[in-house]
N, C-alpha and C positions, 0 to 999 in steps of 0.2 A: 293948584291941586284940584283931583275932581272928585268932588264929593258927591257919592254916588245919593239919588233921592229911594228909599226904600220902596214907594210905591212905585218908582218905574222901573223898578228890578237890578239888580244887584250889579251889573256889568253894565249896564247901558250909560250913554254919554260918555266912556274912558277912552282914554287911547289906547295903544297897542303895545305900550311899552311893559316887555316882559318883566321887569325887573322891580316893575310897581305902578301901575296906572293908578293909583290912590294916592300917588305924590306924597311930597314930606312937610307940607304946612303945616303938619298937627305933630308931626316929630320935633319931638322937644333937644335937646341939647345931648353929643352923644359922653361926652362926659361927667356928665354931672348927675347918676342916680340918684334917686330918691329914698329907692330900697334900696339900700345894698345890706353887707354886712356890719352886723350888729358891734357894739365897742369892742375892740382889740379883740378880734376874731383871728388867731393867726391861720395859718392856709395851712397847719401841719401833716398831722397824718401820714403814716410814711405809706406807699402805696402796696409794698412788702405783702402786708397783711390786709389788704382790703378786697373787698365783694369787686364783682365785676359791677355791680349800680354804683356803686360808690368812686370805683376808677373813673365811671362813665361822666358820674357829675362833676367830680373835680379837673377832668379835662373841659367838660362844655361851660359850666360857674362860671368863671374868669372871663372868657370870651365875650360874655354878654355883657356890652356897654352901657347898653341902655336897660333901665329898670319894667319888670312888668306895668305899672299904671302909667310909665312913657308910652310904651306898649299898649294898651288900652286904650290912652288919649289918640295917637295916631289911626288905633284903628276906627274907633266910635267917627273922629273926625273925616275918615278916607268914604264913609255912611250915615247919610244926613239923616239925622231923629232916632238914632240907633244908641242901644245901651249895650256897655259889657257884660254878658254872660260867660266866657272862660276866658284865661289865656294861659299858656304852658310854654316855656323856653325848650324847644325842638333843635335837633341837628337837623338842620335842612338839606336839601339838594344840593351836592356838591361840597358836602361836610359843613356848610357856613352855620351857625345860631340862628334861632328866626324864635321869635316867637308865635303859637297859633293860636289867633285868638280868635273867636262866636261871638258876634253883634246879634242885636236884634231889634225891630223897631215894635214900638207899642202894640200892634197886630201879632205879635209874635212869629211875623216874619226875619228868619235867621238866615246869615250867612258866614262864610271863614275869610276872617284877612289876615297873612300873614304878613310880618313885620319884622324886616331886617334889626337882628338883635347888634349891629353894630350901627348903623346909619341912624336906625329908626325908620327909614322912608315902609310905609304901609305897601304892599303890593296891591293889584287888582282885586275887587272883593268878588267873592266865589260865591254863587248862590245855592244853599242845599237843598234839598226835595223838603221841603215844605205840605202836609196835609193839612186840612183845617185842622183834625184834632189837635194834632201837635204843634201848629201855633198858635191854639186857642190855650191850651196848657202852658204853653212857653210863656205868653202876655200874663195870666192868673199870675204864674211862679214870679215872673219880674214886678208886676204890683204889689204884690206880699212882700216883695223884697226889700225891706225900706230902710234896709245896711246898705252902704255901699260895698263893690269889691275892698276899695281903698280902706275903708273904715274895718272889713273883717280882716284882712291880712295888717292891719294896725294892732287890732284885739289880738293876732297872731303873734305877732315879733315882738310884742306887749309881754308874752309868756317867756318866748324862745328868741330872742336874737340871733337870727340867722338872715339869709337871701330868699326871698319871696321866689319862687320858681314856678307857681302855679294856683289860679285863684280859680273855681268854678262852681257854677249857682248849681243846687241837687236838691235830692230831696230824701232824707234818711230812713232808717225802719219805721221810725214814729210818723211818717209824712212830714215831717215838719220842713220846712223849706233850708236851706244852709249854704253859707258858703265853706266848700272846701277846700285849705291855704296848705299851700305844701312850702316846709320851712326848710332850706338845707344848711346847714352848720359846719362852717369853713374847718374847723378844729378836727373834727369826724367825717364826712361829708355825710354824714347822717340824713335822713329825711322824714322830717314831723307835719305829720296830716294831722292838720287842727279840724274840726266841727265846729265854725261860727253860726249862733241861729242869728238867720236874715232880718230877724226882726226885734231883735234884744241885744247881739251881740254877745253875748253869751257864749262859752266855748263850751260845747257838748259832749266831746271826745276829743283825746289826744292821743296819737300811734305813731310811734318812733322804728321807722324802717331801718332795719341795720341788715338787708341784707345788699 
């Protein structure tokens, strides 16, 4: 695999390979989530009467093999000294699953690696326009952040047993730093954006999307 070094920039030393120059040493196993669905979650819901979000995630849910902090592990890994900052289960190019996740290294140097949501293998990492302020802000928020993603979407599915579909570092009305865990629930295909504070674990808000 080539794990990219963050101070020599996000694409340098890979190969050429479109389908992932970030290799899959750091993809974990594609059957065996970690997150998934929570105890006897059945996949009901008839689709009859559901929202177009709701069609949309009980078509892409299922598909995704691998668990978002699979997802995370492979990307952090495909970016050496890099921490997770999002990642969200996307229909990718060519309808597949991917997950897109935002690394970042202690400078608050950020980029995107997308991550085959069935292999796991990490693609090439993307570099995105970076200013100083914004990654001097990014570095602050990731210091303060002394939850892990894994740790807030635990405080999530702690609440709501569901599928992790979505974990990202923000920052609320209050400033206060947070991760926000999007919970989907197989029964409804419902989705619950939790408010974990990054530094308590503390769930701040809870909002249940039914549309």
């Amino acid at each position: 695999m080539c794990a990219v070094a963050l101070a020599g920039g996000f694409l340098a030393g890979c190969g050429g390979d479109d389908s992932g120059g970030g290799g899959s040493s750091a993809s974990p196993s594609a059957s065996a989530p970690s997150q998934s669905a929570g105890g006897g979650e059945s996949s009901g819901a008839s689709s009859g009467g559901m929202t177009e979000d709701q069609r949309s995630r009980k078509a892409l849910v299922p598909e995704a093999k691998i668990s978002y902090d699979q997802a995370l592990k492979a990307a952090t890994g495909a970016v050496s000294g890099s921490k997770g900052v999002s990642v969200e289960l996307k229909r990718g190019s060519g309808g597949k699953p991917e997950w897109v996740t935002e690394v970042a290294g202690e400078d608050g140097k950020a980029g995107t690696v997308r991550v085959d949501a069935v292999s796991g293998k990490a693609g090439a990492p993307e570099a995105k326009k970076n200013d100083d302020d914004d990654m001097r802000e990014l570095a602050d928020r990731l210091k303060r952040a002394t939850v892990t993603p894994q740790q807030a979407a635990a405080t999530a599915t702690g609440r709501k047993s569901g599928t992790v579909t979505a974990v990202e570092l923000d920052t609320n009305d209050q400033k206060k730093e947070i991760w926000s865990v999007d919970v989907v629930t197989k029964n409804d295909w419902n989705k619950t954006t939790f408010d974990v504070d990054a530094a308590s674990r503390k769930i701040l808000r809870e909002h249940v999307d039914r549309d």
